[in-house]
C-alpha positions in Angstrom: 0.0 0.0 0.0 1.8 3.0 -1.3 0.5 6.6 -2.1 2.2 10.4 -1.9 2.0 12.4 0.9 -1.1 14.3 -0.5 -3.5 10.4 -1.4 -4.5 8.4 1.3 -3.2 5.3 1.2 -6.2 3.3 1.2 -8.3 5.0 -1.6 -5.5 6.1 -3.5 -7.4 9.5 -3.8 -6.8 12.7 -2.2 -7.0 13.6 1.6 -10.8 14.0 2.8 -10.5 15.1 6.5 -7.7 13.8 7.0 -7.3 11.8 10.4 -3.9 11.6 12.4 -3.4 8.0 14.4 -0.9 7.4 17.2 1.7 6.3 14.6 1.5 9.3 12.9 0.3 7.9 9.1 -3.1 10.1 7.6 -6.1 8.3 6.4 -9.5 9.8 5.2 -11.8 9.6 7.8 -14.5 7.7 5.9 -11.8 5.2 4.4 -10.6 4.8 8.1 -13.9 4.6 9.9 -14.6 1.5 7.0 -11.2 0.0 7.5 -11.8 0.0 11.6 -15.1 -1.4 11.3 -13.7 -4.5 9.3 -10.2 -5.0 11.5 -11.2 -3.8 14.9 -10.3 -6.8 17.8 -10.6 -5.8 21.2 -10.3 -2.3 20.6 -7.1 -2.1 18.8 -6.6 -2.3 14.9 -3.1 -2.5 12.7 -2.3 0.2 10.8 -2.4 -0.3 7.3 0.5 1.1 6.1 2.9 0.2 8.5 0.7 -2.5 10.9 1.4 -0.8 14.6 -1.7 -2.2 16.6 -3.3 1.0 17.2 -5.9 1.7 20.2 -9.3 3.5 19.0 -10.3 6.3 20.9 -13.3 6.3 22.9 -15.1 8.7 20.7 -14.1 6.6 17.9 -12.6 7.7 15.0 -13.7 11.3 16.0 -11.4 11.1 18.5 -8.4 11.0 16.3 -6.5 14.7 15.5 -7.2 16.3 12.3 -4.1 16.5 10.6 -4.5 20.5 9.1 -0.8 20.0 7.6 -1.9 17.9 4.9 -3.6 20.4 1.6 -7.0 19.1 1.1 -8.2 21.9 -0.9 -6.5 24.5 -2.9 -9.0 27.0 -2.6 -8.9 27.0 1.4 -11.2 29.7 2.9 -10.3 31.2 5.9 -12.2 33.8 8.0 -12.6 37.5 7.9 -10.1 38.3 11.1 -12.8 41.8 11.0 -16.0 40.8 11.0 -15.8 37.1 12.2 -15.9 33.5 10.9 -19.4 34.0 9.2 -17.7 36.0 6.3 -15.1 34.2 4.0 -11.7 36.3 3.4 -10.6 36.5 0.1 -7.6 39.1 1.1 -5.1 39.9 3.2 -3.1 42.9 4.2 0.3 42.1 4.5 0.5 44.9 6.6 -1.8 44.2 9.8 -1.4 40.6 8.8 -4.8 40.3 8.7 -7.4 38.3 6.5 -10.2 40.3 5.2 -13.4 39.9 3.4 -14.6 41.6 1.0 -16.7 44.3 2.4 -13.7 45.0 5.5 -11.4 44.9 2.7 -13.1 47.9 0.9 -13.2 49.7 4.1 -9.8 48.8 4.9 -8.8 50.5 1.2 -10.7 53.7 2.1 -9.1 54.2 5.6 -7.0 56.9 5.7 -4.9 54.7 8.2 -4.8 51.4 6.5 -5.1 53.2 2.3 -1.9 52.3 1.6 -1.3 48.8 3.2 -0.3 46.6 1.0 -3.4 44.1 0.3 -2.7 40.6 -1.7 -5.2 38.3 -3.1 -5.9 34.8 -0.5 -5.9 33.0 -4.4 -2.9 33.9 -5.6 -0.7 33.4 -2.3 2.3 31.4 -1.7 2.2 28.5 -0.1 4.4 30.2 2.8 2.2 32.8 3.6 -0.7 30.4 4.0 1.1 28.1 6.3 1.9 31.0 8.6 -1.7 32.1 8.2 -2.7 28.9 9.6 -0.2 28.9 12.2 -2.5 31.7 13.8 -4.5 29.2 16.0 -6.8 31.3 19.1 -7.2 30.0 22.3 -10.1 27.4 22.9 -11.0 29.5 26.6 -10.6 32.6 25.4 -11.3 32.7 21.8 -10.2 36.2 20.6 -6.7 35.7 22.4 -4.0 34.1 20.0 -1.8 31.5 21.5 1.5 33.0 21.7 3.1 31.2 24.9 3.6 27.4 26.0 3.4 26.4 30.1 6.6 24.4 30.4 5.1 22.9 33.2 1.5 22.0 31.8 3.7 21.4 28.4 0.6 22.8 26.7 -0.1 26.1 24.5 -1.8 29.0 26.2 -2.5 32.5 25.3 -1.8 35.6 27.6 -5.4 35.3 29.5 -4.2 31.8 30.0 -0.9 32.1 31.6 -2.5 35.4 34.3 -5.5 33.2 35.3 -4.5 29.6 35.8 -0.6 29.2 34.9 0.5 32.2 36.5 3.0 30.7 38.6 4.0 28.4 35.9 7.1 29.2 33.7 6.6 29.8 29.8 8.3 30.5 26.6 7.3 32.3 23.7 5.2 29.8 21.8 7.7 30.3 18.4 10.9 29.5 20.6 9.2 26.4 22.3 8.2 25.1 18.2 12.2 26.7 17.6 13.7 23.9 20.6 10.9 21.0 19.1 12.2 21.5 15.5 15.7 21.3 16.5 15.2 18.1 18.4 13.0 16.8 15.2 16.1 18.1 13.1 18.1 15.1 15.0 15.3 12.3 14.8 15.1 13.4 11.2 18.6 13.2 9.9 18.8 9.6 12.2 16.1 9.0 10.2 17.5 9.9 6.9 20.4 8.1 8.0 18.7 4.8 8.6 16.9 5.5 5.3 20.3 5.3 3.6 20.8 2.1 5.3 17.5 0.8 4.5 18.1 2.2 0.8 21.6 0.6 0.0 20.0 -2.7 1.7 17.4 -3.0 -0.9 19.9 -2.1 -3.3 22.0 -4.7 -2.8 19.1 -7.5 -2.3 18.1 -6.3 -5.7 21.4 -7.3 -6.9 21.2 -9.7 -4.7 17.7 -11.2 -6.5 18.7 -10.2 -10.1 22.5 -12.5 -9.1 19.8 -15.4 -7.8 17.7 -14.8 -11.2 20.9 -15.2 -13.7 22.4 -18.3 -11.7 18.9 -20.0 -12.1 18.5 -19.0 -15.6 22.5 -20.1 -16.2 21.8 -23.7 -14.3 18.9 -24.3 -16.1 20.1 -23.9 -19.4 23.4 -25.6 -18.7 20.7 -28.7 -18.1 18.8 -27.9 -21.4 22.4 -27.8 -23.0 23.9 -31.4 -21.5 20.0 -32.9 -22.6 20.5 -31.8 -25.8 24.1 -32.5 -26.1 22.7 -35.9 -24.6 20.0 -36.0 -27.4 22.5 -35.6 -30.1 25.6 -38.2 -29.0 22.1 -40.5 -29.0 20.7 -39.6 -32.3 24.5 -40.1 -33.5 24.9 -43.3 -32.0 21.2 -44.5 -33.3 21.8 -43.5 -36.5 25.1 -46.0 -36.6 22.7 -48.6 -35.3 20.3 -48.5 -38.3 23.3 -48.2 -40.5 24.5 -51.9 -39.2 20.9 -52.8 -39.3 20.4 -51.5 -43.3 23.4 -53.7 -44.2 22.9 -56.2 -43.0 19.6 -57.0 -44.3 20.6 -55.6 -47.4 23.0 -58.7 -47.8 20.0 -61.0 -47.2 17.6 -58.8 -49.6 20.5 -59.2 -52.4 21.6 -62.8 -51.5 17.3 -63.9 -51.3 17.4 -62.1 -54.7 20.0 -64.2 -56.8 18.0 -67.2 -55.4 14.8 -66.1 -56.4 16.1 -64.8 -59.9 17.6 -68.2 -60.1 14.3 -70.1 -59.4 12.2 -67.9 -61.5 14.4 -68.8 -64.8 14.0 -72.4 -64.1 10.7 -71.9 -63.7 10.4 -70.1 -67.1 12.3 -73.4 -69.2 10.4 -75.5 -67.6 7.0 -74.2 -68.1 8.1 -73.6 -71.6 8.7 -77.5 -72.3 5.7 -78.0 -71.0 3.8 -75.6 -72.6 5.5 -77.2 -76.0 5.0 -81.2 -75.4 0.9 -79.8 -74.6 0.5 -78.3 -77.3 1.8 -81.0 -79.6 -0.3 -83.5 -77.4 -3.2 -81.6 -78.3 -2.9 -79.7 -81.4 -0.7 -81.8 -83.7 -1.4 -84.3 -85.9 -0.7 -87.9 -85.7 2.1 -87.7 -87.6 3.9 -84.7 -85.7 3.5 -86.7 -83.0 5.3 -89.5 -84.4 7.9 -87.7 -86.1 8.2 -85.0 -83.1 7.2 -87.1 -79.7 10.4 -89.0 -79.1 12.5 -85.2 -79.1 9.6 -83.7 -76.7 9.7 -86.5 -74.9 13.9 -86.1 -74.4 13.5 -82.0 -73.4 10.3 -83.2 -70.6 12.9 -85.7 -69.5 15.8 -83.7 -69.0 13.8 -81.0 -67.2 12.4 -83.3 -65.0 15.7 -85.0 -64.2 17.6 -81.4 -63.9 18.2 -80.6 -60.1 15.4 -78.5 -58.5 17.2 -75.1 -57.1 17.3 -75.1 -53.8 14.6 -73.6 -51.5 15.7 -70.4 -49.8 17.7 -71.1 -46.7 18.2 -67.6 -45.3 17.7 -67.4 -41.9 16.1 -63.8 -40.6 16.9 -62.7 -37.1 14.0 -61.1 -35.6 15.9 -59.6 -32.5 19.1 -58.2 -34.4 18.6 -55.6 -32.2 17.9 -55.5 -28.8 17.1 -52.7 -27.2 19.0 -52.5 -23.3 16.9 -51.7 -20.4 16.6 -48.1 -19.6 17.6 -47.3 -15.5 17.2 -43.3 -14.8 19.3 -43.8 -11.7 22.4 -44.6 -14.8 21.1 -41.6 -16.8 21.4 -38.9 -14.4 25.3 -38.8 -13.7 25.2 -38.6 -17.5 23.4 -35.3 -17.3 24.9 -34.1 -14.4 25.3 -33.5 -10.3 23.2 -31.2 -8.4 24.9 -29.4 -5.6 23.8 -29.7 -2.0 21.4 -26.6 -1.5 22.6 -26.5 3.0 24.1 -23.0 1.7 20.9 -21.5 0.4 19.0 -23.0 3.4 22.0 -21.7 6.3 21.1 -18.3 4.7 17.0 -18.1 4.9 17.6 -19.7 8.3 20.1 -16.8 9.5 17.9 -14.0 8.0 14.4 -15.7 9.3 16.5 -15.4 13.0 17.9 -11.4 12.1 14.2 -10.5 11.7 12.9 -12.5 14.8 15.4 -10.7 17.3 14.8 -7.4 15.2 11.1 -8.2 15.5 11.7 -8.6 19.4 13.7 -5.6 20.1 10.9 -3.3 18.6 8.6 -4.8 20.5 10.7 -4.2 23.8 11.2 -1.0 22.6 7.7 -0.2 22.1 7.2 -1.1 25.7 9.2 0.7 27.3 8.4 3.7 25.7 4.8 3.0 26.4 5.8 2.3 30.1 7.7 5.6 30.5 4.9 7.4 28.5 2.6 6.2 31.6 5.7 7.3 33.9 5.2 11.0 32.5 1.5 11.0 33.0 2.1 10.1 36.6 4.4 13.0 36.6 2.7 15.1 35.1 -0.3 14.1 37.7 1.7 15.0 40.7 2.6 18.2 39.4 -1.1 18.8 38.5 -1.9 17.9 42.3 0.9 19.8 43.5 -0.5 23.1 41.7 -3.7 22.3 42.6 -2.2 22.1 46.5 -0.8 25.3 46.1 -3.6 27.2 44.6 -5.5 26.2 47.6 -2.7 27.4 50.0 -2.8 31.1 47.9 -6.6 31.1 48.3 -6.3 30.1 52.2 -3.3 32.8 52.4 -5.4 35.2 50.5 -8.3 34.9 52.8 
């Protein structure tokens, strides 16, 4: 779940009151209030960008701070600092530092006091302006009093009215000096930050070489198998070849030496069949004279043919199992394609980093504790001082009276 620092991260869209939680990641508040409904367990949900268990407020999601630092709308309205909130300022004299509507701002124009301020359009501000525009922020007890000091003691903002009537024996600082010391300290977290950033950074980095290394030794391994197959394929397509070569020639010696006998058979066949043919035709078709005068000589050529030696019968023998084929074993094949190396290295090295993010995983979550357990420490602090003011507001009264 990724978005910039102006989209919420789980509708992808721009900031619609935007809420704060404790782990200081913004969410709309509708997209929140739908995403608590759904992963709410006793009171505590993960956050879902960076999964701290987070506890909802009382109020519900209500409860949680509006973050005003994140731009939801580009044509912000703020109020007349004149008239009051009910009428929208649409300037702002640069002078009084002052936001004006459009009525005060005509007045303010005619003044002969104020006629030559210099008056800018809200619209076409910068960006810097406005933020210290918002940075005006009025006192919740005393609401036409600007907050311009912080109790050091109460560690809260106050306005003047506020530090004379109930922190006036507290010390405070100018409200810009306090933010001053808070950015400074913020200045550290956020260049440790940056630091571990770095870190962070040139550790992806280098799994990213590290996956893209993985990537070309598989690729490399598995086509070294392809190649030994197919190297495989062809020493056996070579060697079969040769085989049917044996095979052609030898039966090409029995197809030639079968032939001679059969060419052999099929001319005695032919004299033969032609004596015979000659002694039935005189039988039948001459006359009883050719027969006498011709008989005794047919009679001579039947004889001979019949006493001439029959040509052999064939006596090649044909070997059905000239080849036999061996029995294939994979366990024989496999040293022929190769040996796989013992993976323990691969293994060793999930197993080390599944045990760097368990104690990693463990520290945070000691860390985490104790920061909650001295966060409970302050408030018990910060309790006892409350009591001890409260015990010596009483004693002023009672010296008072």
């Amino acid at each position: 779940m990724a978005a910039s620092q102006h989209e919420c991260s789980i509708c992808m869209d721009s900031f619609k009151n935007p809420k704060l939680i404790s782990c200081h990641h913004s969410f709309c508040y509708k997209c929140l209030e739908d995403y608590v409904q759904v992963n709410l367990h006793n009171g505590c949900f993960n956050c879902p960008i960076c999964r701290t268990s987070i506890q909802l407020p009382v109020s519900g999601i209500s409860g949680f701070q509006t973050n005003f630092y994140i731009d939801t709308d580009t044509n912000e309205k703020f109020p007349c600092e004149v008239c009051g909130p009910k009428n929208v300022a649409c300037s702002r004299c640069l002078d009084c530092e002052e936001n004006l509507c459009q009525s005060c701002c005509f007045v303010h124009e005619k003044l002969k006091a104020t006629r030559h301020h210099k008056i800018s359009d809200l619209v076409t501000l910068d960006p810097e302006m406005k933020g210290k525009i918002r940075q005006r922020v009025f006192c919740d007890q005393h609401p036409e009093e600007e907050i311009k000091l912080v109790c050091r003691d109460c560690k809260v903002p106050i306005c003047f009215m506020c530090k004379a009537v109930q922190h006036d024996t507290h010390p405070t600082k100018a409200l810009a000096d306090a933010a001053a010391e808070v950015k400074m300290t913020l200045d550290t977290k956020l260049n440790q930050c940056s630091d571990k950033l770095r870190r962070i950074k040139a550790s992806t980095v280098k799994g990213e070489e590290l996956d893209r290394s993985i990537n070309d030794a598989e690729q490399e391994d598995l086509k070294a198998v392809d190649d030994q197959c197919s190297l495989l394929h062809k020493v056996i397509d070579e060697e079969a070849a040769q085989f049917k070569d044996k095979i052609k020639d030898v039966y090409c010696l029995l197809k030639e030496q079968n032939a001679v006998i059969i060419s052999y058979m099929q001319e005695e066949f032919k004299s033969c069949s032609n004596t015979k043919d000659i002694a039935q035709n005189l039988r039948d078709k001459g006359t009883d004279i050719e027969i006498i005068k011709k008989g005794p000589d047919i009679e001579q050529l039947i004889y001979a043919a019949i006493l001439k030696t029959d040509p052999p019968s064939p006596t090649i023998r044909v070997n059905s199992k000239l080849f036999s084929p061996a029995k294939i074993i994979a366990s024989n094949l496999i040293p022929l394609i190769g040996i796989l190396q013992d993976s323990t290295d691969a293994e060793e090295i999930s197993r080390k980093e599944r045990e760097e993010r368990e104690i990693k995983q463990r520290a945070e979550r000691e860390k985490k504790d104790t920061s909650e357990r001295e966060r409970e420490r302050e408030r018990e602090r910060e309790r006892e001082r409350e009591r001890e003011r409260e015990r010596e507001r009483e004693r002023e009264r009672e010296r008072l009276m």
